[in-house]
Each structure stands twice: as C-alpha cells, then as structure tokens.
C-alpha atoms as a printed R data frame, in Angstrom:
    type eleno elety resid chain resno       x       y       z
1   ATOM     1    CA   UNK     A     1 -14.007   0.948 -18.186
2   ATOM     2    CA   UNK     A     2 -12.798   0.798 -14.662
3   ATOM     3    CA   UNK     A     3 -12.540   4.329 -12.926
4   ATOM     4    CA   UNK     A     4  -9.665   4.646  -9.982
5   ATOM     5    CA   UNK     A     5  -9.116   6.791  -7.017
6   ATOM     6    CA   UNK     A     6  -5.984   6.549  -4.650
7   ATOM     7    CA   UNK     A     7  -6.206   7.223  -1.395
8   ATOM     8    CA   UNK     A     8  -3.211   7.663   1.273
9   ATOM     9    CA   UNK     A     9  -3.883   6.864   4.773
10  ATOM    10    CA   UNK     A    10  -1.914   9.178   6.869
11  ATOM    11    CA   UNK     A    11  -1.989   8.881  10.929
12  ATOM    12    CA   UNK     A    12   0.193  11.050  13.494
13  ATOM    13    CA   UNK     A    13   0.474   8.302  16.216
14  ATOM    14    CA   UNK     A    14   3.227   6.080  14.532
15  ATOM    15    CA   UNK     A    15   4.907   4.223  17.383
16  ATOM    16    CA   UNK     A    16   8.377   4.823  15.880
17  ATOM    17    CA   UNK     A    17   8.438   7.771  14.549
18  ATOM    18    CA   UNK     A    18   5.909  10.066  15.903
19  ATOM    19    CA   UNK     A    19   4.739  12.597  13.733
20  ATOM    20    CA   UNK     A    20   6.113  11.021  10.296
21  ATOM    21    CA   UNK     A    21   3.368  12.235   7.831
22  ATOM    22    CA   UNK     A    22   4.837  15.963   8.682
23  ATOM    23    CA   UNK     A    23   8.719  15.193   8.691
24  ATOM    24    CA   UNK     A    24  10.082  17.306   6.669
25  ATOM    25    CA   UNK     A    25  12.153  16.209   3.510
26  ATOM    26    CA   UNK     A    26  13.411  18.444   1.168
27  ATOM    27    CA   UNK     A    27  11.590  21.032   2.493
28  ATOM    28    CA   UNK     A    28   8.166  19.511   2.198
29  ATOM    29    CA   UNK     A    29   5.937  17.161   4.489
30  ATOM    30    CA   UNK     A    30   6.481  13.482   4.148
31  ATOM    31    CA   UNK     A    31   3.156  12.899   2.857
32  ATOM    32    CA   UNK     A    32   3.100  16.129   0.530
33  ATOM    33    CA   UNK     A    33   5.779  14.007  -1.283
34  ATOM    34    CA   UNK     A    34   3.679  10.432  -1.588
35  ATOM    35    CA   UNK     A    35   0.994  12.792  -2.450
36  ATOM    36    CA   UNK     A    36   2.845  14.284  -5.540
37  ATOM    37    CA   UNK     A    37   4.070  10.641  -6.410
38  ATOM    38    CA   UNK     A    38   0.377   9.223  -6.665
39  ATOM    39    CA   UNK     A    39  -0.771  12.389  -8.749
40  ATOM    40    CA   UNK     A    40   2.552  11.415 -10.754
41  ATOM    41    CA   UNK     A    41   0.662   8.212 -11.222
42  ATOM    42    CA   UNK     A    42  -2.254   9.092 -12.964
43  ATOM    43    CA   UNK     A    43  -4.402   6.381 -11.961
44  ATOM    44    CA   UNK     A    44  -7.121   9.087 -10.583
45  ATOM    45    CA   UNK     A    45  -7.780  11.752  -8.650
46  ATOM    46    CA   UNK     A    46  -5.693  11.304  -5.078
47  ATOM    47    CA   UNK     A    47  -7.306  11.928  -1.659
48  ATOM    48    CA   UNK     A    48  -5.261  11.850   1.620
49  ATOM    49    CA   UNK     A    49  -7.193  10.066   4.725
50  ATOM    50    CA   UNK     A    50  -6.355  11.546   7.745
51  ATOM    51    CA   UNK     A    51  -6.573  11.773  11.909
52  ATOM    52    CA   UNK     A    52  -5.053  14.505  11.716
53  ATOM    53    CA   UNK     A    53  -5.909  18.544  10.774
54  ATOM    54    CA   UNK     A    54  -2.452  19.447  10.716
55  ATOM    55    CA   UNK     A    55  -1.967  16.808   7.883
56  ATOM    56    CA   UNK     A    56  -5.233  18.107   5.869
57  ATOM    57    CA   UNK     A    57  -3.835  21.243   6.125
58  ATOM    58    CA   UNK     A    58  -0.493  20.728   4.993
59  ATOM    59    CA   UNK     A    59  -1.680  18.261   1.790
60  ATOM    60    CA   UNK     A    60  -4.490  21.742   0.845
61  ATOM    61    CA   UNK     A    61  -1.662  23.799   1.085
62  ATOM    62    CA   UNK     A    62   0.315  21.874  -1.601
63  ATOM    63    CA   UNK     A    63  -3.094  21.885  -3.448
64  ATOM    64    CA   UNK     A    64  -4.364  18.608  -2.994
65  ATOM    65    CA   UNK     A    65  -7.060  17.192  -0.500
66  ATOM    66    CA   UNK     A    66  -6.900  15.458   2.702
67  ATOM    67    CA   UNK     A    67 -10.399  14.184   4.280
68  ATOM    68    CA   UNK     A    68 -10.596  13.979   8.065
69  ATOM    69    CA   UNK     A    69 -11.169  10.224   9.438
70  ATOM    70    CA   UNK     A    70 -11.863   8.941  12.887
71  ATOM    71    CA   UNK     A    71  -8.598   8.511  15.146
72  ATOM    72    CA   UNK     A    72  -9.268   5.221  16.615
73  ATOM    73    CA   UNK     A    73  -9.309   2.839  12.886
74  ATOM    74    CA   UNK     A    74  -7.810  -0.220  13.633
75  ATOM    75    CA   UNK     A    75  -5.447  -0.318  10.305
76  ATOM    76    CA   UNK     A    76  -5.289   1.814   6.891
77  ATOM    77    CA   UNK     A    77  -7.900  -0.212   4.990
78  ATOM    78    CA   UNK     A    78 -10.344   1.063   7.913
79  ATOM    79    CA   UNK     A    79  -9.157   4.559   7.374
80  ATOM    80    CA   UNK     A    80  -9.364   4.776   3.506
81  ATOM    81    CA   UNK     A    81 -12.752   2.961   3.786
82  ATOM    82    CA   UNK     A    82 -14.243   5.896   5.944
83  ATOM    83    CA   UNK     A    83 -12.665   8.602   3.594
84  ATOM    84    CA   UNK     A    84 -13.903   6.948   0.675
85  ATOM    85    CA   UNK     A    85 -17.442   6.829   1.729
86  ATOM    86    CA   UNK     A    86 -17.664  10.230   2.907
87  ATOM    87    CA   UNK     A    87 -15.328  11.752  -0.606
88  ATOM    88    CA   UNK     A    88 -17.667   9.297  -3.077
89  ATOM    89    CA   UNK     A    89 -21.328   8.740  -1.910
90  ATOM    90    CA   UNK     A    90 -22.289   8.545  -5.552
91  ATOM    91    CA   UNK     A    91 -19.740   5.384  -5.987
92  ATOM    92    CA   UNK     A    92 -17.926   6.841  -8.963
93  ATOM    93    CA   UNK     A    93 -15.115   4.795  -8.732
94  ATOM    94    CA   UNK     A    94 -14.891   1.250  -8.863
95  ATOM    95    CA   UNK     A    95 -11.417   0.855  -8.143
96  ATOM    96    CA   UNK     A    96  -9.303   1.665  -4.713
97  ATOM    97    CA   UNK     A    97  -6.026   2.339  -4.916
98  ATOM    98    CA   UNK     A    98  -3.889   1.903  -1.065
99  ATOM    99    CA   UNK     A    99  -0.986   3.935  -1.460
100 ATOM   100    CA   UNK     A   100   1.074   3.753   2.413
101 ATOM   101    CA   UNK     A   101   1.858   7.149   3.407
102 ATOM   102    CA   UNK     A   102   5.440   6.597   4.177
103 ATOM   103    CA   UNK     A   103   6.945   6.028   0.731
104 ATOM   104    CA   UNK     A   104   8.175   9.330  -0.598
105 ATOM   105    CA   UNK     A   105  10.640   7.992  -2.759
106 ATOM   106    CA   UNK     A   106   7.897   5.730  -4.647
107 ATOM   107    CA   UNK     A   107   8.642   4.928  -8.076
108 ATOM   108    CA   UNK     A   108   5.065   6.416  -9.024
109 ATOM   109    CA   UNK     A   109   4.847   3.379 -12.152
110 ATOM   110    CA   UNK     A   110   4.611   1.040  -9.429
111 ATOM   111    CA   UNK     A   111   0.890   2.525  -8.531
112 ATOM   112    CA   UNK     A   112   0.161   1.598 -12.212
113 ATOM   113    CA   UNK     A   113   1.321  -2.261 -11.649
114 ATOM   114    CA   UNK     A   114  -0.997  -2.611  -8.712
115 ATOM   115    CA   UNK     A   115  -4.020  -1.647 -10.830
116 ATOM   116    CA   UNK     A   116  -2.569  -3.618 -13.340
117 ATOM   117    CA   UNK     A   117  -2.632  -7.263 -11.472
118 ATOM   118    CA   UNK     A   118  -5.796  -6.061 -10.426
119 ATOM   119    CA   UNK     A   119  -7.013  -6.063 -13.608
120 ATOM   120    CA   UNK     A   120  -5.570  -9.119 -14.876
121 ATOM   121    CA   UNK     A   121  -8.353 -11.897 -14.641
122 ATOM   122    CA   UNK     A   122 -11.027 -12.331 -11.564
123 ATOM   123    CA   UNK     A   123  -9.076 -10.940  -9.216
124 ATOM   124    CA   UNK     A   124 -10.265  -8.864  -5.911
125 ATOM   125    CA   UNK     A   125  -7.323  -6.982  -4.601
126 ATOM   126    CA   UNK     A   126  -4.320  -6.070  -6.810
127 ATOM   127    CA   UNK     A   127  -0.938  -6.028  -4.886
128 ATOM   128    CA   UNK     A   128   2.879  -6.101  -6.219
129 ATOM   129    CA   UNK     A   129   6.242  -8.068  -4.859
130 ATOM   130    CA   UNK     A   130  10.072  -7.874  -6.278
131 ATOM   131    CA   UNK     A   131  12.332 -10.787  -6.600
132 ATOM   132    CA   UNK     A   132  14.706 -11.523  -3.302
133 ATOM   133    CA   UNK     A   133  17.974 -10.306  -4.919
134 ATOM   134    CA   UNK     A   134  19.859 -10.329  -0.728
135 ATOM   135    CA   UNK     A   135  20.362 -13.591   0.617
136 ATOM   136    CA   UNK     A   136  19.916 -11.885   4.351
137 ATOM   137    CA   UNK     A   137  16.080 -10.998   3.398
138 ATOM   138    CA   UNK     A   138  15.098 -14.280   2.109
139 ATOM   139    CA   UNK     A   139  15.113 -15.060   5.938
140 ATOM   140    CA   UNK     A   140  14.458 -11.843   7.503
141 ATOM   141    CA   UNK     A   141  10.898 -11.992   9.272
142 ATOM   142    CA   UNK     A   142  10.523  -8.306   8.363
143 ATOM   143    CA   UNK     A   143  10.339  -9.137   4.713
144 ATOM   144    CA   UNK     A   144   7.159 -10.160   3.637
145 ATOM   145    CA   UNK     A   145   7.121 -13.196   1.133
146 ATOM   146    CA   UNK     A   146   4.394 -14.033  -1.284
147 ATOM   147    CA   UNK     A   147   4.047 -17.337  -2.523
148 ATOM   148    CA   UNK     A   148   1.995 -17.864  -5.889
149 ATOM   149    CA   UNK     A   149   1.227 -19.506  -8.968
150 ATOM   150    CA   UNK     A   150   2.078 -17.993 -12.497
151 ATOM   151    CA   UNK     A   151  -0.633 -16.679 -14.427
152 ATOM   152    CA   UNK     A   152  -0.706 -17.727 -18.003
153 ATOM   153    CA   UNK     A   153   0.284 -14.001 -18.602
154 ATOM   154    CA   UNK     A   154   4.123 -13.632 -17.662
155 ATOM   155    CA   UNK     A   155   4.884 -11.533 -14.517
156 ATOM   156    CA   UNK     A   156   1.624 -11.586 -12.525
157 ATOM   157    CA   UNK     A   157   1.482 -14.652  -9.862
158 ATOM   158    CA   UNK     A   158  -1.730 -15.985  -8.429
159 ATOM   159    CA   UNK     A   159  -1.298 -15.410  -4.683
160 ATOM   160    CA   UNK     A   160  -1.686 -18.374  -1.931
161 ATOM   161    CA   UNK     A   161   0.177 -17.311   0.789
162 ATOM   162    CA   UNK     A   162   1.577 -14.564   2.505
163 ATOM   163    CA   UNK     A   163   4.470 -15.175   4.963
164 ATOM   164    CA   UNK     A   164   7.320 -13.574   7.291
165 ATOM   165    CA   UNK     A   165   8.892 -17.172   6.924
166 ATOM   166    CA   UNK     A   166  11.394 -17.937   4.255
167 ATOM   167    CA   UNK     A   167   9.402 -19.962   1.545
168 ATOM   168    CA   UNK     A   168   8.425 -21.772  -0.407
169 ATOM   169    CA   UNK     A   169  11.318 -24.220   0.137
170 ATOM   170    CA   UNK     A   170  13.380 -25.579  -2.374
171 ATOM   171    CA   UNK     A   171  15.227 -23.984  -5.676
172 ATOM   172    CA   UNK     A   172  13.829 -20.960  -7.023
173 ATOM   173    CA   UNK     A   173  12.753 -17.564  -6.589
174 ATOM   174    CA   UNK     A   174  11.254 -15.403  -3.886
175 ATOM   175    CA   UNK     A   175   9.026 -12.499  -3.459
176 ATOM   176    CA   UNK     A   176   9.670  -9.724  -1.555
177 ATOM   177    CA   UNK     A   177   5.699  -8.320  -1.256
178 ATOM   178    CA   UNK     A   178   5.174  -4.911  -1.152
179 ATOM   179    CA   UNK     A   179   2.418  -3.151   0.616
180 ATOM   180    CA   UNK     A   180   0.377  -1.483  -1.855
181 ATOM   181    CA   UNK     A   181  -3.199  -2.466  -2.503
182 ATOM   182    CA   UNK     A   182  -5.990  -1.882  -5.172
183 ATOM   183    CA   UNK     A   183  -9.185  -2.911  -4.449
184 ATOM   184    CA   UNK     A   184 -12.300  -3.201  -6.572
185 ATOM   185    CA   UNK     A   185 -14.609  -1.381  -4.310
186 ATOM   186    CA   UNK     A   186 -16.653  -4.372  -3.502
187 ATOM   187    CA   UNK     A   187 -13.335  -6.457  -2.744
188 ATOM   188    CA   UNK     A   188 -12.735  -3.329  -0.337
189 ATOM   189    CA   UNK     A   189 -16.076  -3.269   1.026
190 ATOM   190    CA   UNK     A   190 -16.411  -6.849   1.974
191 ATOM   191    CA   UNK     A   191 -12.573  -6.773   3.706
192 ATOM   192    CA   UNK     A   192 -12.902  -4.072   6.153
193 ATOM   193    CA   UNK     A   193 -16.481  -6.086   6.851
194 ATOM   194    CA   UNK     A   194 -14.875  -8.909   8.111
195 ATOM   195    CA   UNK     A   195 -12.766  -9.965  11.700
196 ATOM   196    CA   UNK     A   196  -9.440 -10.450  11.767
197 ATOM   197    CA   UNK     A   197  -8.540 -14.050  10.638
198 ATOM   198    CA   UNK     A   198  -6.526 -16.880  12.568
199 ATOM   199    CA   UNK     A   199  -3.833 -16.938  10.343
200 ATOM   200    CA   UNK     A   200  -3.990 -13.181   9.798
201 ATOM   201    CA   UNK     A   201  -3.093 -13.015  13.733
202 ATOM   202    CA   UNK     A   202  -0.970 -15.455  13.724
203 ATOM   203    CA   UNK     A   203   1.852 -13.883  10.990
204 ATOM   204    CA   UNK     A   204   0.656  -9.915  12.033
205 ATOM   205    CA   UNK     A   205  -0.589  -9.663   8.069
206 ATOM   206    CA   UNK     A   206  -3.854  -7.884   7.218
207 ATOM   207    CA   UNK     A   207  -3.658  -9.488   3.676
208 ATOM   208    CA   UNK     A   208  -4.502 -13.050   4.711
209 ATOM   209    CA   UNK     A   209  -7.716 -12.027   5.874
210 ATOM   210    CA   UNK     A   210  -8.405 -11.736   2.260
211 ATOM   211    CA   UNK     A   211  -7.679 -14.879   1.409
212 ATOM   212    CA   UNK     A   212  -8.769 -16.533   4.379
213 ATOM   213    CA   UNK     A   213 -11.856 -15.235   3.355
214 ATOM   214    CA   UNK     A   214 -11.602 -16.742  -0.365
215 ATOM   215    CA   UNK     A   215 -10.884 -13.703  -2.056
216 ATOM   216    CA   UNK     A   216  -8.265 -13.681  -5.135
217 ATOM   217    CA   UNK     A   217  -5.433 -11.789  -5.081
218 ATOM   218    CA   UNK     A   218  -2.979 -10.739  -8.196
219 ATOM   219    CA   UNK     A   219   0.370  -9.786  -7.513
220 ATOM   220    CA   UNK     A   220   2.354  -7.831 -10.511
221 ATOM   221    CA   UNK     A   221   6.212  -8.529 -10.176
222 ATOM   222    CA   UNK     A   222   8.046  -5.322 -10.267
223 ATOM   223    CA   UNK     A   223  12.157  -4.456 -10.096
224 ATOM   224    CA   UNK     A   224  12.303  -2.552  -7.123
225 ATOM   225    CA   UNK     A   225  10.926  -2.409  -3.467
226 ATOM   226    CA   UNK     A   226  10.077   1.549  -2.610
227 ATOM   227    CA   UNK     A   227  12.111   2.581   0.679
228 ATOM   228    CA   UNK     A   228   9.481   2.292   3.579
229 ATOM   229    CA   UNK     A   229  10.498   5.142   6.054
230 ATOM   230    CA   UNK     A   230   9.404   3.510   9.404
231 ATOM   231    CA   UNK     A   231  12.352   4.736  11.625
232 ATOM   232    CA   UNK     A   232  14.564   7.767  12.059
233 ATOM   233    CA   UNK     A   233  17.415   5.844  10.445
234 ATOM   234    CA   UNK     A   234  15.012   5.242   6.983
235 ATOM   235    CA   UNK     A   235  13.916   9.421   7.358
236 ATOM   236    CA   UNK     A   236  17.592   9.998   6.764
237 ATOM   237    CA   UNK     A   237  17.955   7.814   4.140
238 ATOM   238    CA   UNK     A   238  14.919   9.102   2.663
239 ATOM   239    CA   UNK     A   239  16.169  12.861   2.797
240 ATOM   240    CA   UNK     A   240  19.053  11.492   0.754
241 ATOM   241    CA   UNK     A   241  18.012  10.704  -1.741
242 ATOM   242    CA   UNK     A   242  15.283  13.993  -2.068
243 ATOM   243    CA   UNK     A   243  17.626  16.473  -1.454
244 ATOM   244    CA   UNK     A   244  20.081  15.260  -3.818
245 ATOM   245    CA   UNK     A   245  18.272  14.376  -6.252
C-alpha cells in the first residue's frame, strides 16, 4: 500500500504577479485556498514549500503547515524536494504529490487522477491532460500538448512527448496537459538529480527531462483544465468565481 503526501511549492518572486501566493481571494491567501483544495483531496497529509515566512505564516494560521525552503531553487520540483527531505527523514511516504500553488479553483478530484495514472502500471511520474475542446488552443504555444499511447485500461495514455506545438498531426484528439505531478519518491529523487535536457531547453518543459531520461510517465484524462492564475487578469477571474460561489 502506497502512502502519499502533497506538497505545494509556493515562491513570492513570480515575474507577473509579484506576491501571488498572498493575493487575497475571498478573503483568504491564494495559497490558503490550494491548500484547503489538496486537504479536500485526501490523498495525505499536505505540506506547503516555501521562500517565504510570510507564506508559512499565513498557511499555520489557517492550520496547516508550510516548511521554509531555500530562495534560489531553480523550479518547484527543486523546492518540494528540499521540503520533503527536511518534513520526512524517515521516508514515510512513497508517493509525491506536485500540486502548483496557483490553482485555487482546483477541482480537488483531479489530485486523485494524478495518483491514479501513477498507479496504473510501471509508471514513474503520474500527470493528467483534458481533451482540446477550442480550436484556438490546439495551436496556442501556451497550451501544453501531450502526445501518448492508450493504455489497455481506457482513459490513461502512455506519454511520448510533450509539446507547445500543435500535434500529433492528422485526425483526432488532443491533450491539453496539465501541470500536476505525482512522483514515486525514487522517480522524484532521480529527476531533481539530473541536468536539464536538450529537448527540455529547447520547448521550456521540465517534464521532458523525465523522459529524456527514460522514465515512464502516465497521464489520466480528466474533463476540465483548473484555471492557472498567472496574471492579474486570471486573479480576477479567479476571485469570481470564489466570491460567488
């Protein structure tokens, strides 16, 4: 029996939108609310991985726990690494969960899918991707596609390829991949281990590492792609939806 733990990575310095783990949305931190979706979860305890005191202080005073990481980590894998090490020495759990910090409107299940694919078969990292339902994202570079091979279980691909091109070509579906992450600890262990790949470089996407590498990734298909709040326009969008709901 597999044992999880999520952990949110949550840094200050966002080039867009300074500050966004502490924006406030319906009268509570940014992060207080992807906090409260991953305990909604219930795929483990939840730690937040931080830069940042303010940010510990504000997930202990909504009565969860933020660990302090270094400032300087070059992505969130880095981050949630250090936390990890420092929150489970005894290696408890076996499974990472990589919950972004800037989804507060998170459909919690979707934590749950990611552990899911993970689960499903050899695979190292669990991940999850919607079907293209807008014609304008199938060629929009800021959509991530994945292109992969069914598994003989129904709704989890194989992964090949990630891309910010529109493929594969021809007649058929595709994936909108969305950037949530479970890692068997090993999986996790041996990616943050290794340089940044060619190809990685090349399309600005950590996940190709991984498979540059020759690990396996799962990806679950899922019905909806979480709002990513990245820019001041996507904060008020966000506080939409919160405060009327």
């Amino acid at each position: 029996m597999t044992k999880s733990i999520v952990v949110i990575p949550a840094r200050r310095a966002a080039t867009r939108l300074p500050d966004k783990p502490l924006a406030a949305i319906a009268g509570e931190p940014m992060i207080v609310h992807v906090w409260r979706r991953a305990i909604e979860a219930e795929c483990g305890p939840v730690l937040v991985a931080t830069d940042s005191q303010e940010v510990q202080d504000a997930v202990a005073r909504a009565g969860g726990e933020a660990v302090l990481t270094r400032a300087d980590h070059a992505s969130g894998s880095d981050r949630i690494f250090e936390a990890l090490q420092a929150a489970d020495p005894e290696r408890e759990f076996d499974v990472v969960v990589n919950l972004q910090g800037d989804l507060p409107t998170l459909d919690s299940a979707l934590i749950g899918k990611c552990v899911e694919a993970l689960e499903e078969g050899e695979a190292d990292i669990g991940t999850i991707a919607a079907e293209i339902v807008r014609e304008e994202e199938r060629t929009n570079p800021n959509v991530v596609k994945v292109v992969g091979s069914p598994l003989s279980r129904g709704g989890i691909l194989n992964a090949l390829y990630f891309t910010r091109a529109t493929a594969p070509h021809g007649d058929g579906p595709l994936y909108h991949h969305i950037g949530l992450y479970a890692y068997r600890r090993a999986a996790l262990e041996q990616f943050v281990g290794l340089p940044p790949s060619p190809l990685e470089m090349r399309e600005k996407l950590e996940q190709l590492r991984a498979l540059e590498s020759g690990m396996r990734i799962h990806v679950g298909l899922v019905d909806t792609v979480p709002l990513g709040v990245d820019t001041p326009a996507d904060l008020a969008r966000a506080r939409e939806i919160l405060e009327t709901a």
